[in-house]
Structures are given as C-alpha cells and as structure tokens.
Backbone as CSV, one residue per row, in Angstrom:
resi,resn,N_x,N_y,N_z,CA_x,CA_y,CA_z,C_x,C_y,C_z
1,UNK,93.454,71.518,110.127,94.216,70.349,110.526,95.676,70.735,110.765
2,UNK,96.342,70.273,111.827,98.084,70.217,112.115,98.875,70.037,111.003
3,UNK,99.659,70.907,110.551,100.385,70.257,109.865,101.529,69.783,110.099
4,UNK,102.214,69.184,109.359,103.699,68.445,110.237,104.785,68.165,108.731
5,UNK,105.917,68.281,109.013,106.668,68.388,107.835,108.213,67.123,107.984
6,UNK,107.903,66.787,106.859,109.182,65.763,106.481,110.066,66.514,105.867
7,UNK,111.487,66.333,106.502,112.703,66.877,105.822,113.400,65.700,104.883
8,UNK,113.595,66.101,103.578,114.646,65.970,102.777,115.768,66.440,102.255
9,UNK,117.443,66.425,103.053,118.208,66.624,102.460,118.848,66.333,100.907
10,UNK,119.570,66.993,100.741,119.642,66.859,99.328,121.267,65.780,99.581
11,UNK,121.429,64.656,98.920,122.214,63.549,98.713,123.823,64.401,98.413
12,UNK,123.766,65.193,97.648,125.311,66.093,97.292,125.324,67.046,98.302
13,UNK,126.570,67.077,98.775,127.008,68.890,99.560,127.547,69.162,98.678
14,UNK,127.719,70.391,98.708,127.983,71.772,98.062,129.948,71.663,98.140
15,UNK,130.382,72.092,97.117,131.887,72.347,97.767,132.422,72.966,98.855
16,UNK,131.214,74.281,99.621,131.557,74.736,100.832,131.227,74.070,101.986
17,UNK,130.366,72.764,101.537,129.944,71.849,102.731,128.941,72.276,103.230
18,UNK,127.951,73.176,102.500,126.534,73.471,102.688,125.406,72.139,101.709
19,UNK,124.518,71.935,101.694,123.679,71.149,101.410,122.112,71.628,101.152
20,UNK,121.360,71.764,100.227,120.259,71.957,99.853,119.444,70.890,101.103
21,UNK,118.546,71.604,101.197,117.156,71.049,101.932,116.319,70.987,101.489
22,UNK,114.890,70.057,101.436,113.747,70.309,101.233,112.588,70.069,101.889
23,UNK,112.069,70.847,102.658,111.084,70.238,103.189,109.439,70.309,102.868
24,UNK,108.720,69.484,103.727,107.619,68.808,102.884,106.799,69.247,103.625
25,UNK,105.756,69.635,103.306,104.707,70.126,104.589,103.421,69.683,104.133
26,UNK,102.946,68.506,105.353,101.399,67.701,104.683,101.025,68.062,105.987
27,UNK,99.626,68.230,105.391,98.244,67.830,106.354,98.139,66.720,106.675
28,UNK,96.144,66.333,106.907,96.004,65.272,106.827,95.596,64.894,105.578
29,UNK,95.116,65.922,104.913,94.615,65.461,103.341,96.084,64.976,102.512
30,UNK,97.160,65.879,102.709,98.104,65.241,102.334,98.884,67.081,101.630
31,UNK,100.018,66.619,100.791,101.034,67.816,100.850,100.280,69.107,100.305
32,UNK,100.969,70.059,101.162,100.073,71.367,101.095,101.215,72.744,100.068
33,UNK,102.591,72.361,100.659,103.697,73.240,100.241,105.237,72.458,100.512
34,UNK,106.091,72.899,99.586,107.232,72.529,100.082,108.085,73.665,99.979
35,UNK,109.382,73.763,100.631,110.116,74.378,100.657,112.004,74.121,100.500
36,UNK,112.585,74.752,99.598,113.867,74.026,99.858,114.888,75.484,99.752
37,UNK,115.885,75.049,100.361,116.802,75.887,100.591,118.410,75.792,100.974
38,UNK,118.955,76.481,101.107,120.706,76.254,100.524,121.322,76.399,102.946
39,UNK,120.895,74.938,103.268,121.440,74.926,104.496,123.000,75.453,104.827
40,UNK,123.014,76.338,106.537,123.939,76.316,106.572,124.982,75.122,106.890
41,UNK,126.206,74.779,106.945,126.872,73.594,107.523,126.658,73.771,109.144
42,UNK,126.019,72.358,108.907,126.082,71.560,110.459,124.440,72.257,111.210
43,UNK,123.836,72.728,110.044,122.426,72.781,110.994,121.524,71.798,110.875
44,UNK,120.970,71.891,111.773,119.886,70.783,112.521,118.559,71.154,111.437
45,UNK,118.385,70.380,110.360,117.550,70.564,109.747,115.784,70.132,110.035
46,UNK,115.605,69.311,110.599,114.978,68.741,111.992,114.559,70.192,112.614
47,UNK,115.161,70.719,113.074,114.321,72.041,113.835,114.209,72.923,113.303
48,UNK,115.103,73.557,112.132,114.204,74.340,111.330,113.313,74.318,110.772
49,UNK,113.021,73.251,110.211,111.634,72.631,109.634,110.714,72.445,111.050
50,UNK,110.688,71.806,112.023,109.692,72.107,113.089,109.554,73.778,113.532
51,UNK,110.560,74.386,113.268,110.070,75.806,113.939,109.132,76.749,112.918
52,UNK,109.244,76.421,111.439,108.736,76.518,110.458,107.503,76.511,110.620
53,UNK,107.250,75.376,110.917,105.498,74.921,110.680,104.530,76.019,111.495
54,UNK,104.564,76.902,112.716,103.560,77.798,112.920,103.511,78.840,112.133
55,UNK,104.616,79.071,111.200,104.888,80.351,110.159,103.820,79.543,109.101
56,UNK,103.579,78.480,108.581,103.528,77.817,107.282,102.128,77.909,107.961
57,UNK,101.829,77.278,109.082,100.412,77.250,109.509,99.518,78.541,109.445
58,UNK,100.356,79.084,109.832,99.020,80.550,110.007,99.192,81.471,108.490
59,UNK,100.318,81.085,107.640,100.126,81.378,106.184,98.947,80.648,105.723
60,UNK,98.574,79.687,105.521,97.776,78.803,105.283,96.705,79.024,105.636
61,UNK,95.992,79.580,106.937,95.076,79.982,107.396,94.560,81.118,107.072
62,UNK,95.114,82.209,106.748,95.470,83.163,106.458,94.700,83.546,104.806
63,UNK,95.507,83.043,103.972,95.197,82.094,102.779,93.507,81.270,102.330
64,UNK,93.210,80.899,103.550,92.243,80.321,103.127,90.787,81.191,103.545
65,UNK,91.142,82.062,104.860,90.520,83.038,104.904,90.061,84.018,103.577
66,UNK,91.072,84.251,102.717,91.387,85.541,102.289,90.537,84.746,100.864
67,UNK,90.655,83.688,100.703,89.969,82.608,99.482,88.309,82.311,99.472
68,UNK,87.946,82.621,101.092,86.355,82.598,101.331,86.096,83.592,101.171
69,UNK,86.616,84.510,101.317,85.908,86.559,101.175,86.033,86.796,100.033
70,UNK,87.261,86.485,99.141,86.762,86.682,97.792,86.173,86.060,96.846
71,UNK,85.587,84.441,97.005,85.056,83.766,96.431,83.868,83.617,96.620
72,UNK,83.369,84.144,97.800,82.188,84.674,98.563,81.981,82.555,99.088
73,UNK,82.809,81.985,99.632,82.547,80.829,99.406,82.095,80.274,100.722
74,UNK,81.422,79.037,101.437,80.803,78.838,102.252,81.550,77.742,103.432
75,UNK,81.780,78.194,104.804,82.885,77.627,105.101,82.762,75.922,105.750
76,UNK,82.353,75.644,104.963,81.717,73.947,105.190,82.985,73.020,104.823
77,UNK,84.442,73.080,104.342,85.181,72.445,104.153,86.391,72.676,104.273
78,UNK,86.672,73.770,105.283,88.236,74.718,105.802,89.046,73.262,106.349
79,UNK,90.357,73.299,105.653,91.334,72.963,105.560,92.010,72.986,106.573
80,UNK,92.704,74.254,106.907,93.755,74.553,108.056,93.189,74.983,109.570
81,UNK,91.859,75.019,109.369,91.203,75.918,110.684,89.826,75.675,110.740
82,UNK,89.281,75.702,112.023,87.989,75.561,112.257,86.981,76.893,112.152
83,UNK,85.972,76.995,111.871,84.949,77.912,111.433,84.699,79.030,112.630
84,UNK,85.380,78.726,113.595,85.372,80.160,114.726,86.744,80.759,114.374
85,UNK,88.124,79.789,114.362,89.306,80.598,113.982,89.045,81.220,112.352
86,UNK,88.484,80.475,111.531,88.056,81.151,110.521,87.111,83.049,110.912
87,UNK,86.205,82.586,111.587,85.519,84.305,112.278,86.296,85.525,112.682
88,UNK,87.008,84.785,113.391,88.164,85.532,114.645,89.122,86.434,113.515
89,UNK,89.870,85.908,112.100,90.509,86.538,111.168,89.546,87.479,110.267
90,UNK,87.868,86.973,109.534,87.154,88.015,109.258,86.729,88.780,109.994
91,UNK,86.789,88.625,111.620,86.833,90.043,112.514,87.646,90.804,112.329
92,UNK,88.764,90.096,112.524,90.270,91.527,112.182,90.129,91.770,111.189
93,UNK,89.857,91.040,110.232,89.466,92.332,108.625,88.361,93.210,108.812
94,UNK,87.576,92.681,109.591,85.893,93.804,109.335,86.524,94.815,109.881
95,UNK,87.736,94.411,111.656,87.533,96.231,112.206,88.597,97.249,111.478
96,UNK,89.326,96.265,110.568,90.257,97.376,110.035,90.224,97.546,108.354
97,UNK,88.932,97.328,108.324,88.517,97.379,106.966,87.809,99.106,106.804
98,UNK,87.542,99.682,105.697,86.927,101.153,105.078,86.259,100.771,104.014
99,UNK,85.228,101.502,103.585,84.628,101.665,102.032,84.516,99.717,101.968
100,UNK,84.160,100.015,100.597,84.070,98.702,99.603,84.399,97.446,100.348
101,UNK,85.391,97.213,101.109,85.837,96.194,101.648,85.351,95.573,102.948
102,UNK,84.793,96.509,103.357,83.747,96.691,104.556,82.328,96.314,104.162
103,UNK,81.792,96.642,103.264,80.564,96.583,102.622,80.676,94.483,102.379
104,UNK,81.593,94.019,101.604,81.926,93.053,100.905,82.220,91.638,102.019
105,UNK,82.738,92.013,103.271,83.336,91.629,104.299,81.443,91.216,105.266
106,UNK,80.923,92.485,105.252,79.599,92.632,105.710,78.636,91.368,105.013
107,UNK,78.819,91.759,103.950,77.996,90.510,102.678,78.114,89.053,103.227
108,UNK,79.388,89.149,102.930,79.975,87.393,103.595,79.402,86.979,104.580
109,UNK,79.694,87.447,105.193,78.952,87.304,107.026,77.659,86.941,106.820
110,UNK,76.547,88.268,106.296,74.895,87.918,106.411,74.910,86.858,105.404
111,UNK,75.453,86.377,104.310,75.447,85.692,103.153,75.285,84.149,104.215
112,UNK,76.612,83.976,104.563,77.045,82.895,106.019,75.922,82.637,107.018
113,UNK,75.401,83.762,107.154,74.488,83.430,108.059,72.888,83.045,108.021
114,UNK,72.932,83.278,106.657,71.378,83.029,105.407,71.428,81.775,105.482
115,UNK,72.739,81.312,105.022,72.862,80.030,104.786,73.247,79.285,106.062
116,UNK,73.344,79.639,106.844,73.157,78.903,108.214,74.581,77.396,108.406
117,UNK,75.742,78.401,107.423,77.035,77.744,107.553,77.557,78.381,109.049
118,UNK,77.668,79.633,109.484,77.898,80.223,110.719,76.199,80.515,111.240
119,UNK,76.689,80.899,113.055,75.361,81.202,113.218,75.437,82.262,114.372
120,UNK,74.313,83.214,114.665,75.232,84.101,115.453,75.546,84.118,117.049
121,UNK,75.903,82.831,117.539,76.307,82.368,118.579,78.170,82.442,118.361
122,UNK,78.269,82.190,117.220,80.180,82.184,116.611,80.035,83.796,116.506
123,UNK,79.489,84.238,115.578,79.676,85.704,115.452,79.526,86.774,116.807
124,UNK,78.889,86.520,117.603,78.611,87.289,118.880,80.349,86.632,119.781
125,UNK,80.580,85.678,119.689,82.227,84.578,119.948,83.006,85.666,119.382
126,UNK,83.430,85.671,118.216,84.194,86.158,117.355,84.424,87.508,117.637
127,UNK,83.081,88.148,117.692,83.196,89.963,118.017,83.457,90.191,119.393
128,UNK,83.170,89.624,120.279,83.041,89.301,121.877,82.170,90.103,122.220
129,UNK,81.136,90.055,121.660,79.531,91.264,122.092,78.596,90.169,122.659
130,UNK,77.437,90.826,123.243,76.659,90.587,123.962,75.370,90.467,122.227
131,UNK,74.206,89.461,122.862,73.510,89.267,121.952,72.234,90.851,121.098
132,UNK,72.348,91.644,122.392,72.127,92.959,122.066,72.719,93.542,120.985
133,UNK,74.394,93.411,121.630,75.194,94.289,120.869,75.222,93.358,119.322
134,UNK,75.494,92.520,119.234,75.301,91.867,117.777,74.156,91.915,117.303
135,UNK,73.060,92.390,117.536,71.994,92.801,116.642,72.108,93.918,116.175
136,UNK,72.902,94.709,117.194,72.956,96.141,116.284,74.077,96.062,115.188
137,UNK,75.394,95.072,115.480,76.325,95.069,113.994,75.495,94.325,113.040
138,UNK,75.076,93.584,113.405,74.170,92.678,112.006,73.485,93.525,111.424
139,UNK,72.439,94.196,112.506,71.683,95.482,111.467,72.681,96.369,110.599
140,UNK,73.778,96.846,111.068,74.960,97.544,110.374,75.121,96.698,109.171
141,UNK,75.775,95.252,109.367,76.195,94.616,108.296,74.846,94.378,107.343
142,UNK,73.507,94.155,107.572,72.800,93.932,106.507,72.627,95.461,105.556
143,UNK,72.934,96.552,106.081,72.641,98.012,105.086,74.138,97.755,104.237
144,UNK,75.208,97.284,105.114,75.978,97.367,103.965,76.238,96.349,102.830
145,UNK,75.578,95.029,103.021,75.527,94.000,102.353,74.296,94.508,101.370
146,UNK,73.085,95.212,101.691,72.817,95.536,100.624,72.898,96.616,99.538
147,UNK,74.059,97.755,99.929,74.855,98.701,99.531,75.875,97.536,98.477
148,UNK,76.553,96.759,98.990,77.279,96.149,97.830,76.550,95.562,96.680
149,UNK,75.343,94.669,97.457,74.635,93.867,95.776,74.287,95.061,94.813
150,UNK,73.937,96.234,95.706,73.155,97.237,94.724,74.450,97.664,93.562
151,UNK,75.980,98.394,94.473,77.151,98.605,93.509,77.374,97.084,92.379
152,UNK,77.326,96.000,92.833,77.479,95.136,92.037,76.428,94.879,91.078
153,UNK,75.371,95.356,91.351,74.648,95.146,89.862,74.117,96.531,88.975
154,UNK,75.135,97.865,89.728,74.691,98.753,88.677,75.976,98.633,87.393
155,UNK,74.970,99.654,86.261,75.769,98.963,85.018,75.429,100.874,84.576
156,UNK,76.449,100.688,83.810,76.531,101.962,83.280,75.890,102.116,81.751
157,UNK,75.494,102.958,80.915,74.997,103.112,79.546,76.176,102.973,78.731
158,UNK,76.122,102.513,77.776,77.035,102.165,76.486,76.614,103.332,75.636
159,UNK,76.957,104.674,75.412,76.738,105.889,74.588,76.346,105.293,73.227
160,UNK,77.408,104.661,72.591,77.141,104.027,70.878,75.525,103.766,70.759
161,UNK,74.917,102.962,71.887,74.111,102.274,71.456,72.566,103.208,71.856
162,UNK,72.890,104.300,71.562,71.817,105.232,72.077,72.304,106.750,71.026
163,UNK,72.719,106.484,70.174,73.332,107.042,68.613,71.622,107.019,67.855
164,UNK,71.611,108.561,67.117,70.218,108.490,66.892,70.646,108.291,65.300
165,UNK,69.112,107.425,64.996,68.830,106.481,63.852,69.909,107.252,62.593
166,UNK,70.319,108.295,62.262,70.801,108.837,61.039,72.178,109.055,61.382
167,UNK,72.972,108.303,62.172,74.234,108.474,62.791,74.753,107.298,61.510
168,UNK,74.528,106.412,60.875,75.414,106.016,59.559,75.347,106.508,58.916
169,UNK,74.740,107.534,58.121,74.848,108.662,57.302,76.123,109.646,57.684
170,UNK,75.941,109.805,58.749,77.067,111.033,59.411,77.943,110.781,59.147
171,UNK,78.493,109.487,59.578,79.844,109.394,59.754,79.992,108.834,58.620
172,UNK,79.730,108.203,57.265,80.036,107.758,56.368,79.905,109.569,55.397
173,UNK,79.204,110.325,55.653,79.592,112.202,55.367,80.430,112.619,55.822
174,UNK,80.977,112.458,56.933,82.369,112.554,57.733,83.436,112.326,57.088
175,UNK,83.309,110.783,57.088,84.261,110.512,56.764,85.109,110.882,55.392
176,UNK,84.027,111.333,54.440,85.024,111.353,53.288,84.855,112.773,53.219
177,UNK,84.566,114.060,54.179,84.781,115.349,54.979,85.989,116.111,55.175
178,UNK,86.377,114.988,55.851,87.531,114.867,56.866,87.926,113.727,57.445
179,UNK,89.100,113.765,56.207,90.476,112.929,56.411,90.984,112.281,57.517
180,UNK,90.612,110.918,58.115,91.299,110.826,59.233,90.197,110.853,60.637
181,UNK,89.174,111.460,60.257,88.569,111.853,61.660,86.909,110.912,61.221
182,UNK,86.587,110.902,62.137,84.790,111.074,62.088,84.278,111.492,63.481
183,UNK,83.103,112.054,63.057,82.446,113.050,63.910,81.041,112.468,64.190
184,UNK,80.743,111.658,65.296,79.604,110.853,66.059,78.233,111.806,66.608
185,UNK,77.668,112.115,65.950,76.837,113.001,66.944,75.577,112.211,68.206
186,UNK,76.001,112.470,69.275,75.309,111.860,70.148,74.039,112.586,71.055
187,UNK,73.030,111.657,71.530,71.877,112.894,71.935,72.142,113.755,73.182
188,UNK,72.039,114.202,73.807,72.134,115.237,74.857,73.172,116.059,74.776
189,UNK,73.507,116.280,73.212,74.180,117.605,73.058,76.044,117.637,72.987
190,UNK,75.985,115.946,73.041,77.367,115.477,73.296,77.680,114.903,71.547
191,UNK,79.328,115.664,71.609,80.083,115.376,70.615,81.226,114.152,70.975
192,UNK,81.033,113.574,70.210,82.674,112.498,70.079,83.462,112.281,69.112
193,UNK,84.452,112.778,69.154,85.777,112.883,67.367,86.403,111.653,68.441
194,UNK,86.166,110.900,67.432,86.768,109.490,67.093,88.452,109.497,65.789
195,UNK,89.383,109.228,66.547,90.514,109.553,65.431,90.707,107.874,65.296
196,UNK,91.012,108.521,63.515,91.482,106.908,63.111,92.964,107.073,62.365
197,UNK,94.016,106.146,63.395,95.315,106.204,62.463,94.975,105.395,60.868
C-alpha cells in the first residue's frame, strides 16, 4: 500500500531559529514509522517529508521481504507490496546469494509454491525465463531445498551421554587423585580433562 506522511512541526524554535520536525508515515492500515529531526531555518518541511516517502517506501519493502525469508512465512498478507514486487526482491537475493543462503532462499520459493501462495507463472515473471527454463531452476531449487531440511535437521552426538557405565567411579577416583582436575574416560579412545576452578 502507498504510503503518505503528515508533518508535525514542533510548536518552539530553537534560539538559532531552527525547529524540530516530525513526521508521520501511515499506510492504509495506519502508522508504520515516524521520523523527527532538527530542521534547517526556512525549509519547506512539506517536501522533505514528500521526497522522503520513496526512501521510507522501499525500506519497508525491503523489510518485509527480508521478514518472509527468515520466518519462512507465507506471502498472503504483504503490507507495502504486492506478491510479484515481493518475487522480483527474492530474485535479487537468489542471484546474488552463495552457500546456505541460496539453499534457504531456494526452500522459500518451493515451500511458496507447495503451498500454492505463489505460482510458477510469477516465478517464470520474476526470473524472466521461459517455462522450460524455469523447470530447470525449480529442479535446481528443489535439490537445494532439500540440502537445507537435511542441514536443519542434522544433530550432532552429545559425548557425556555415551560415557561407559563405570565413568562415576572414575571420576569420583579422580577426583580425590588429583586435585583440581578429573579425568572422563570416553569410548573410542578419547580423553577429556575437565578443569575445575
């Protein structure tokens, strides 16, 4: 949605005859950000605040982009932008994305498109490919969408909890051994000195 901004000067000038500003920046849902600042004398506060608003706008857009990729969230209720200008910004991230972020970026998309919030009539829009050529990035994006679920659900071993059965004996022999230390013996041949201030 457009946004559009109400200026409020501030009622006192300054002893140099400068004046605080504030301006208001609503949607249609209603205020999104404000801003205030130490005007110079005799500016047109009126047009700085209108020249403002495409800076504030495409922050905002920007913003809300950057809030669906990491929330993995579904774009059924965008705020500042419609669901192709929404595409058009996760394009410029996909082509200048590497590693992990690429993989994650990939996810979103097939995730989006499972769920049949985008469809790939916007995405073939967005990339400016032919329906050919977007079968072959989709095939791309589904190996790496499932390269991420796989990194996201591996889990590493917790060593402690793979301590063989006579490891409270040890370290309670340890401990009153040697002062200060205990000595963990773990299976595959691995030692751990654990120091205790």
């Amino acid at each position: 949605m457009a946004i559009t901004v109400s200026v409020v000067p501030d009622a006192h000038t300054q002893r140099n005859g400068r004046r605080y500003v504030t301006e208001i920046y609503e949607d249609g849902i209603g205020e999104v950000t404000r801003r205030t600042y130490l005007a110079p004398v005799g500016a047109d506060y009126n047009q700085i605040a209108n020249d403002r608003i495409p800076q504030v706008q495409a922050s905002f857009e920007v913003s809300e982009k950057d809030e669906h990729l990491a929330q993995d969230l579904q774009p059924t209720n965008l705020r500042f932008q419609t669901v192709p200008d929404l595409l058009l910004k996760v394009r410029a991230d996909y082509l200048n994305s590497t590693g992990e972020e690429t993989c994650r970026i990939a996810k979103w998309i097939v995730d989006r498109l499972d769920d049949a919030t985008i469809n790939t009539s916007q995405c073939q829009t967005a990339w400016g490919v032919s329906p050919a050529e977007w079968n072959t990035i989709n095939g791309t994006m589904d190996t790496f969408a499932a390269a991420i679920v796989s990194v996201d659900g591996a889990v590493g071993e917790w060593l402690i909890s793979t301590l063989i059965p006579m490891q409270p004996a040890l370290i309670t022999a340890h401990r009153g051994q040697m002062p200060g230390r205990v000595l963990l013996l773990l299976p595959v041949e691995l030692v751990l000195v654990i120091g205790f201030l």
